[in-house]
PDB file with SEQRES, HELIX, SHEET and CRYST1 records, atoms N, CA, C and O in Angstrom:
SEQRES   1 A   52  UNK UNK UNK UNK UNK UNK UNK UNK UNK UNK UNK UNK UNK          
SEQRES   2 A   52  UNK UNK UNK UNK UNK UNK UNK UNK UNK UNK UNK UNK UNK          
SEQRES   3 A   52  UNK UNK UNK UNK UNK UNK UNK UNK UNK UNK UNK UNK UNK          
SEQRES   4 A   52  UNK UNK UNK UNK UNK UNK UNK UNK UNK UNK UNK UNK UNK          
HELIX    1 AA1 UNK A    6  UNK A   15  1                                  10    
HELIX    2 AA2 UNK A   22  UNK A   49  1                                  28    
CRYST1    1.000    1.000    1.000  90.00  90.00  90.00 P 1           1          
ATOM      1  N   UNK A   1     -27.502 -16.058  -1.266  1.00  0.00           N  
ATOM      2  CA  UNK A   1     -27.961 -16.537   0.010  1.00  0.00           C  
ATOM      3  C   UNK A   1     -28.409 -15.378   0.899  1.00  0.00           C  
ATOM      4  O   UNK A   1     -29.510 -15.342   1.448  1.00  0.00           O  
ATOM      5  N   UNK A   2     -27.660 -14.624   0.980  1.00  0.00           N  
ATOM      6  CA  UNK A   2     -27.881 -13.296   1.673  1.00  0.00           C  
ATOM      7  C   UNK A   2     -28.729 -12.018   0.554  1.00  0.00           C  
ATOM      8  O   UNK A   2     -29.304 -10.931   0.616  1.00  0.00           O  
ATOM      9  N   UNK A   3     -28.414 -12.802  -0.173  1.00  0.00           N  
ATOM     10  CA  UNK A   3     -29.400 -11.289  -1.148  1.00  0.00           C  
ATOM     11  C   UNK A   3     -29.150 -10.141  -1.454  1.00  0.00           C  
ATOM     12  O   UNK A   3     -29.879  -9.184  -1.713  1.00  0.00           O  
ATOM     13  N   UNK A   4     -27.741 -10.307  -1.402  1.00  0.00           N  
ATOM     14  CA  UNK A   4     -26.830  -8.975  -1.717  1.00  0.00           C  
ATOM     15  C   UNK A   4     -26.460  -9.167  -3.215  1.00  0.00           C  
ATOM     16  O   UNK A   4     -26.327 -10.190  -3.886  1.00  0.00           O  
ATOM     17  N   UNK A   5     -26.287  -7.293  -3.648  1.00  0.00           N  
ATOM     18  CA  UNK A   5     -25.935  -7.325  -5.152  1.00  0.00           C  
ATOM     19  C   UNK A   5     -23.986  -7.252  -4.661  1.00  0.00           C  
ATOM     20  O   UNK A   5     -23.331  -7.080  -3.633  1.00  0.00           O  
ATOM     21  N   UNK A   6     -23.727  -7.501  -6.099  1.00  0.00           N  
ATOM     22  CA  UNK A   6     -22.068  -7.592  -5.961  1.00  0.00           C  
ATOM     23  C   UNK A   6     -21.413  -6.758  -5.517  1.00  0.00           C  
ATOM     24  O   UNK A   6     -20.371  -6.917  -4.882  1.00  0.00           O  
ATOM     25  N   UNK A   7     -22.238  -5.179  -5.951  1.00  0.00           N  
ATOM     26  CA  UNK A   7     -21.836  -3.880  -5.336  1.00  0.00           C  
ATOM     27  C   UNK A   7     -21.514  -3.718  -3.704  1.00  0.00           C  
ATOM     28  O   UNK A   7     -20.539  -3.186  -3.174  1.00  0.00           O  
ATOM     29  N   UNK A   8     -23.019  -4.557  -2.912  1.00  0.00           N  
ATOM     30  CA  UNK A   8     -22.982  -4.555  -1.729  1.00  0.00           C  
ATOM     31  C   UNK A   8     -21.845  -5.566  -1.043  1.00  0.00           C  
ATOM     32  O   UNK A   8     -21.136  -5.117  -0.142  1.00  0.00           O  
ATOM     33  N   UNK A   9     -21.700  -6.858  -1.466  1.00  0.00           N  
ATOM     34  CA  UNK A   9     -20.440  -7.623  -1.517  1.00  0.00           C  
ATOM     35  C   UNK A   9     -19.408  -6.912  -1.024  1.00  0.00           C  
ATOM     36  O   UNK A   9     -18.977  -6.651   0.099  1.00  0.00           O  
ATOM     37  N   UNK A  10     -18.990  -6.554  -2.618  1.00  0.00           N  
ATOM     38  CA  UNK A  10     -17.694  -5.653  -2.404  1.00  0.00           C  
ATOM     39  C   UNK A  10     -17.415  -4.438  -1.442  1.00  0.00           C  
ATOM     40  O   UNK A  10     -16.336  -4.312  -0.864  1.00  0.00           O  
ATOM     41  N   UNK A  11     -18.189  -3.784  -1.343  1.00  0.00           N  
ATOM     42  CA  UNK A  11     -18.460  -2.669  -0.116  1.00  0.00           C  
ATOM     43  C   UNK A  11     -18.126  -3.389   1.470  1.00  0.00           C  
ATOM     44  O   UNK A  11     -17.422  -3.019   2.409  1.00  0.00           O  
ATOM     45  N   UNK A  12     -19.149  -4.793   1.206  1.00  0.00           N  
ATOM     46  CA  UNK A  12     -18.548  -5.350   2.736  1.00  0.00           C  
ATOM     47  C   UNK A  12     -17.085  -5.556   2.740  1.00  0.00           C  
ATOM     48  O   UNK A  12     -16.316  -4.844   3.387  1.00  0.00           O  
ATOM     49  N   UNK A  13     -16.732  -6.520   2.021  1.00  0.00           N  
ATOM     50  CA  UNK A  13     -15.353  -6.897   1.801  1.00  0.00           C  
ATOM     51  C   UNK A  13     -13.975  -5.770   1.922  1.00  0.00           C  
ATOM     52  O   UNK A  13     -12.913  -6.066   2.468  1.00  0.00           O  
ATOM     53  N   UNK A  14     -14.307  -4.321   1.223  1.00  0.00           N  
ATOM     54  CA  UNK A  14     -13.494  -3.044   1.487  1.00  0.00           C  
ATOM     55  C   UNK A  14     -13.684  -2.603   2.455  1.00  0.00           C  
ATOM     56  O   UNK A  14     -12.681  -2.100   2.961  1.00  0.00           O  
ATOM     57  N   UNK A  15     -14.821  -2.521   3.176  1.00  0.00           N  
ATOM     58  CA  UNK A  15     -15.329  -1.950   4.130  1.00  0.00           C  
ATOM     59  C   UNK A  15     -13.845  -2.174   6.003  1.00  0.00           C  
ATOM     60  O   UNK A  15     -13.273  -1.466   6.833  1.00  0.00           O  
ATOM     61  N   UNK A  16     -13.961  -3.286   5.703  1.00  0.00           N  
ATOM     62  CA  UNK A  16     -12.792  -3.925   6.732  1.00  0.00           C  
ATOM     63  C   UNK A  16     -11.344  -3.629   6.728  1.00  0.00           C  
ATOM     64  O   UNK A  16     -10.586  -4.033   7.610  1.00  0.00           O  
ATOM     65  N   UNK A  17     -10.803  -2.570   5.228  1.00  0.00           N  
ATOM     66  CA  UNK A  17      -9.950  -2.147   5.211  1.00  0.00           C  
ATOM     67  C   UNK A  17     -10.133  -0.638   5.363  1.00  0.00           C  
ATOM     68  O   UNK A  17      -9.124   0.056   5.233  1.00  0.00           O  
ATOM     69  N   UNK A  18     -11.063  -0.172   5.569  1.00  0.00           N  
ATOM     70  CA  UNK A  18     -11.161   0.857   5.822  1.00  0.00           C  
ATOM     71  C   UNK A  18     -11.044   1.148   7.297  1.00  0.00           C  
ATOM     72  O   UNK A  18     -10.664   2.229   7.745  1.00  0.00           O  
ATOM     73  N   UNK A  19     -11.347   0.258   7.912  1.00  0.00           N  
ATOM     74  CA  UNK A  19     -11.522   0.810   9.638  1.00  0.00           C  
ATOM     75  C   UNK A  19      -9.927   0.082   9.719  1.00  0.00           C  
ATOM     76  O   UNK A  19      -9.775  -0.068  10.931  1.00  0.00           O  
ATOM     77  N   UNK A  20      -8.578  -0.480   8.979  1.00  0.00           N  
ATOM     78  CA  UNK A  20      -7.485  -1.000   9.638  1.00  0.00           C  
ATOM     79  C   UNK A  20      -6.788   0.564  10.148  1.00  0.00           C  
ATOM     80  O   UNK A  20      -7.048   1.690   9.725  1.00  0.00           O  
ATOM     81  N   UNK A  21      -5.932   0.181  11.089  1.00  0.00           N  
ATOM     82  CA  UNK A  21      -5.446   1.745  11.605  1.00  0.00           C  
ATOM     83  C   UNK A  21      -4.014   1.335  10.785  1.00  0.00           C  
ATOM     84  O   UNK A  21      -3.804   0.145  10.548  1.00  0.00           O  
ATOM     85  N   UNK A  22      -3.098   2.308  10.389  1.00  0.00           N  
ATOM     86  CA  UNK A  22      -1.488   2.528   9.622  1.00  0.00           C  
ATOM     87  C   UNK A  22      -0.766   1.699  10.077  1.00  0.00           C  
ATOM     88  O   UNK A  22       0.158   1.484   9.293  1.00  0.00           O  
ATOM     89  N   UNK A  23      -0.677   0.761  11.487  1.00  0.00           N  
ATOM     90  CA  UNK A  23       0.324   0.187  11.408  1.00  0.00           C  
ATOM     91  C   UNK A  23      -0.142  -1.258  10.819  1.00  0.00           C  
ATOM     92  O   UNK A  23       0.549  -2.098  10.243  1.00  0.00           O  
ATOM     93  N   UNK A  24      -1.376  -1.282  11.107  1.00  0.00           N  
ATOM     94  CA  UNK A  24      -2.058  -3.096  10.272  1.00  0.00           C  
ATOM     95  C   UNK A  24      -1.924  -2.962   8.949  1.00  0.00           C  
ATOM     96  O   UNK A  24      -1.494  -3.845   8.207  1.00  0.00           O  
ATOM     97  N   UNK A  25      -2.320  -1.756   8.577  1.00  0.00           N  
ATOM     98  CA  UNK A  25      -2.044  -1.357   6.717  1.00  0.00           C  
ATOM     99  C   UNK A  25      -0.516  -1.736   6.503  1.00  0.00           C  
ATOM    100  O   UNK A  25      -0.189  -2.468   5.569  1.00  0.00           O  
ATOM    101  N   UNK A  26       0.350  -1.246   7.344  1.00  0.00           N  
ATOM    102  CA  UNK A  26       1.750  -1.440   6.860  1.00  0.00           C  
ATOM    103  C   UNK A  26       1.996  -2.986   6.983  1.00  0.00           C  
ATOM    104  O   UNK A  26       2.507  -3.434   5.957  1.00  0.00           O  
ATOM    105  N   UNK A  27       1.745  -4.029   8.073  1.00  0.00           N  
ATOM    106  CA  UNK A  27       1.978  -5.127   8.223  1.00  0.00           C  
ATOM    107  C   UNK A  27       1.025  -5.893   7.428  1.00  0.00           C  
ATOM    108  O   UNK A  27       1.233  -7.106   7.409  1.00  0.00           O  
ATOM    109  N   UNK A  28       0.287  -5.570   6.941  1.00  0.00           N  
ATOM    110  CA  UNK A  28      -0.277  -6.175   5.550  1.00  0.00           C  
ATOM    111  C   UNK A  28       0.293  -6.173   4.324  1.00  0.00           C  
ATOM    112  O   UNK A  28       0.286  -7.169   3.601  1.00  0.00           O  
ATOM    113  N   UNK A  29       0.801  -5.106   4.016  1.00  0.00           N  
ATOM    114  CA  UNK A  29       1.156  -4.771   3.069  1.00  0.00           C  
ATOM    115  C   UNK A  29       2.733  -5.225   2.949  1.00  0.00           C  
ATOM    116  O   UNK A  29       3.350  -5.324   1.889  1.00  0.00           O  
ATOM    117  N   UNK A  30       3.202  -5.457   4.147  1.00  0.00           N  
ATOM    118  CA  UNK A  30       4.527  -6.572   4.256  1.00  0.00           C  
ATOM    119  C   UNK A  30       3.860  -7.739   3.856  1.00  0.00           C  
ATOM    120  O   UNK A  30       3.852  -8.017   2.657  1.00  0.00           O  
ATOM    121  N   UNK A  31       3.426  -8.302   4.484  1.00  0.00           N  
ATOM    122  CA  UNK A  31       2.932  -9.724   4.078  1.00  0.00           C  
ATOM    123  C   UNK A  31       2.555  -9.942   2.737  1.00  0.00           C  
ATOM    124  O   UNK A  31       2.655 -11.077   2.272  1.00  0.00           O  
ATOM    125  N   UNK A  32       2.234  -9.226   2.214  1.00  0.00           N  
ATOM    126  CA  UNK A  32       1.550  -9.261   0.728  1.00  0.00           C  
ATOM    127  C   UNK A  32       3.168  -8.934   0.168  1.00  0.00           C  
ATOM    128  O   UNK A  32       3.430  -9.618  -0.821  1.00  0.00           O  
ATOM    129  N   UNK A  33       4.108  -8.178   0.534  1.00  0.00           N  
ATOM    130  CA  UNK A  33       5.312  -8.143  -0.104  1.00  0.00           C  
ATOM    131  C   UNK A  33       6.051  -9.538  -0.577  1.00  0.00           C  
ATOM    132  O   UNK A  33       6.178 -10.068  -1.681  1.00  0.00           O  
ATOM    133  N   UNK A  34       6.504  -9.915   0.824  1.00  0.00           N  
ATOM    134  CA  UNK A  34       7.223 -10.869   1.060  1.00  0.00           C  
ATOM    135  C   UNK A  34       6.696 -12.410   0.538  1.00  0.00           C  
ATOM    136  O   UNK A  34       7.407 -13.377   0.266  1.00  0.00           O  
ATOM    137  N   UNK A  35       5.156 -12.303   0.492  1.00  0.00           N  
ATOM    138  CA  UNK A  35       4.769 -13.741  -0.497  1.00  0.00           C  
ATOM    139  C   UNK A  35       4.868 -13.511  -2.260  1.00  0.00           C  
ATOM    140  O   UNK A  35       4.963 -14.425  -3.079  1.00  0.00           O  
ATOM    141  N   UNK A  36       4.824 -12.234  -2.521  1.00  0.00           N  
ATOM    142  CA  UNK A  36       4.719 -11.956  -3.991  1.00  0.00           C  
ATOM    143  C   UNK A  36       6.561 -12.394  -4.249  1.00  0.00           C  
ATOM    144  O   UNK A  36       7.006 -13.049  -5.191  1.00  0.00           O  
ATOM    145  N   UNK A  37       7.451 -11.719  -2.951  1.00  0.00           N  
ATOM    146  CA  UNK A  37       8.840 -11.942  -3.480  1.00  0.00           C  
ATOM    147  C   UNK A  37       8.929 -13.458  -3.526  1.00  0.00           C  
ATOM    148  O   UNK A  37       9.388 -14.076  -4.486  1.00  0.00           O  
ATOM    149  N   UNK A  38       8.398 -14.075  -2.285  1.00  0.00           N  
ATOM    150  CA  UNK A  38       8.257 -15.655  -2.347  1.00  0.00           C  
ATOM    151  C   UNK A  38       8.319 -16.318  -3.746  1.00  0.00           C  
ATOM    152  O   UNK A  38       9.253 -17.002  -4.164  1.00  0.00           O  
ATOM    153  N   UNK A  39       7.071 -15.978  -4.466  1.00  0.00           N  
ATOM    154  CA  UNK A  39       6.187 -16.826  -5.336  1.00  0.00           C  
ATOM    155  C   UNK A  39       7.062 -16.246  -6.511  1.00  0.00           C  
ATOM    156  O   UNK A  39       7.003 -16.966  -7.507  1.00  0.00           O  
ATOM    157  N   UNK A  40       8.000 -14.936  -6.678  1.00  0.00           N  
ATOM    158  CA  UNK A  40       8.928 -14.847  -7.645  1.00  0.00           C  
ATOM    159  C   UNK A  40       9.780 -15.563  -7.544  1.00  0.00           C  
ATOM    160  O   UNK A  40      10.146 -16.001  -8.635  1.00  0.00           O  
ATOM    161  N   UNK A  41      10.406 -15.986  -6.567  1.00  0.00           N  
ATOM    162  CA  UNK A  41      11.486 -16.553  -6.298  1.00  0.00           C  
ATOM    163  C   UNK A  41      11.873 -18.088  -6.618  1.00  0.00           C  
ATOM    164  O   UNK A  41      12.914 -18.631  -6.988  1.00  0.00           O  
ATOM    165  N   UNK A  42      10.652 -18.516  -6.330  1.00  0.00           N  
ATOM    166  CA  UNK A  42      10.061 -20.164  -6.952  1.00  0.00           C  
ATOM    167  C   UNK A  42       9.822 -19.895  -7.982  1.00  0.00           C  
ATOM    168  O   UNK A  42      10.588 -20.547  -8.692  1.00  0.00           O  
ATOM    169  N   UNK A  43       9.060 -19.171  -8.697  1.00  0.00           N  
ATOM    170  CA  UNK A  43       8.579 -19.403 -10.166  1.00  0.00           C  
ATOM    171  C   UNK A  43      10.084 -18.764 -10.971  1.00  0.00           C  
ATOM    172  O   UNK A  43      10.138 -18.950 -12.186  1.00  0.00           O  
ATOM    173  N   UNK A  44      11.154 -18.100 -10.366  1.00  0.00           N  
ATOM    174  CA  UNK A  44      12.668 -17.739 -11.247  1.00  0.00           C  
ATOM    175  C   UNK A  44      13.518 -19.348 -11.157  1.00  0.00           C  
ATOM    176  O   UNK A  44      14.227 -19.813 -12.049  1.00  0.00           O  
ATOM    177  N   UNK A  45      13.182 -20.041  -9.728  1.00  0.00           N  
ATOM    178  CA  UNK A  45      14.151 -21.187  -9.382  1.00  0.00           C  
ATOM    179  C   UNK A  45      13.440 -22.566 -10.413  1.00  0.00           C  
ATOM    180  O   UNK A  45      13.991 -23.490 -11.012  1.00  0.00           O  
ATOM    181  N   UNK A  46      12.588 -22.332 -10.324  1.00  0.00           N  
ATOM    182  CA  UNK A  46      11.682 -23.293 -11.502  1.00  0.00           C  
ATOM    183  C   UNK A  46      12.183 -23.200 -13.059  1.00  0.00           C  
ATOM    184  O   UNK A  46      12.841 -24.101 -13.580  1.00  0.00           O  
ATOM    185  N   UNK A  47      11.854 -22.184 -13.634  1.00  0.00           N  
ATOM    186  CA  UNK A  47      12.207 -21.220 -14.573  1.00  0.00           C  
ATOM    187  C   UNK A  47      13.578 -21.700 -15.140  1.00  0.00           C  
ATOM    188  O   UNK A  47      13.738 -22.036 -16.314  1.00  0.00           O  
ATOM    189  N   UNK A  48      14.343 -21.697 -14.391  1.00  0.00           N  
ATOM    190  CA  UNK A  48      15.921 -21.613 -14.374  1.00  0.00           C  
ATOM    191  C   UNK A  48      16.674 -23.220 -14.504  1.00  0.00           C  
ATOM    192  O   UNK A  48      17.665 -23.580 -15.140  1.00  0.00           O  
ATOM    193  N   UNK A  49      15.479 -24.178 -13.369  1.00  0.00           N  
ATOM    194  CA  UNK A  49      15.636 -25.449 -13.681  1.00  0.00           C  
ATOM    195  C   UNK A  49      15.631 -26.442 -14.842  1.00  0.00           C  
ATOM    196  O   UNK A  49      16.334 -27.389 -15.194  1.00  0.00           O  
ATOM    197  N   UNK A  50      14.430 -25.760 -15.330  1.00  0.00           N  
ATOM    198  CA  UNK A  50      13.673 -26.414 -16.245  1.00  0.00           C  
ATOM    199  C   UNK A  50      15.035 -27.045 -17.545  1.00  0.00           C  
ATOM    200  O   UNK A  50      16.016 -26.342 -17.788  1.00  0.00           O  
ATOM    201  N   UNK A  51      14.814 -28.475 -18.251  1.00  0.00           N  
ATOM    202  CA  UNK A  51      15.865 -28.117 -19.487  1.00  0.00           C  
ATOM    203  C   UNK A  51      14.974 -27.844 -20.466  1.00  0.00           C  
ATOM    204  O   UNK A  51      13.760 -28.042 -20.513  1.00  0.00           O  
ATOM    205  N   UNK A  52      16.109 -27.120 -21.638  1.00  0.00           N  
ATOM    206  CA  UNK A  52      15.496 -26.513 -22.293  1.00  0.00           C  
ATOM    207  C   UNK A  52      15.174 -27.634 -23.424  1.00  0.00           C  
ATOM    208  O   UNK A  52      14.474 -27.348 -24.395  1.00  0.00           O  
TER     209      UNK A  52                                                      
END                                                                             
């Protein structure tokens, strides 16, 4: 639609983590923690439910 190659895409898309300043990097990078521990935590309680 825009007429961009994937290269240029991706450049936009990184581009927005490049200008975050250290403390948005860190509170991102919580958030991205705490859903990965999430989504372990359900997929161990699932896991664990299941019969065998």
């Amino acid at each position: 639609m825009l007429e961009l190659t994937v290269y240029q895409s991706l450049d936009n898309i990184l581009d927005r983590f490049s200008m975050m300043e250290a403390a948005e990097l860190f509170l991102l990078f919580l958030f991205f923690t705490f859903w990965l521990l999430n989504l372990l935590t359900v997929w161990l309680r699932r896991r664990k439910n299941t019969p065998s």
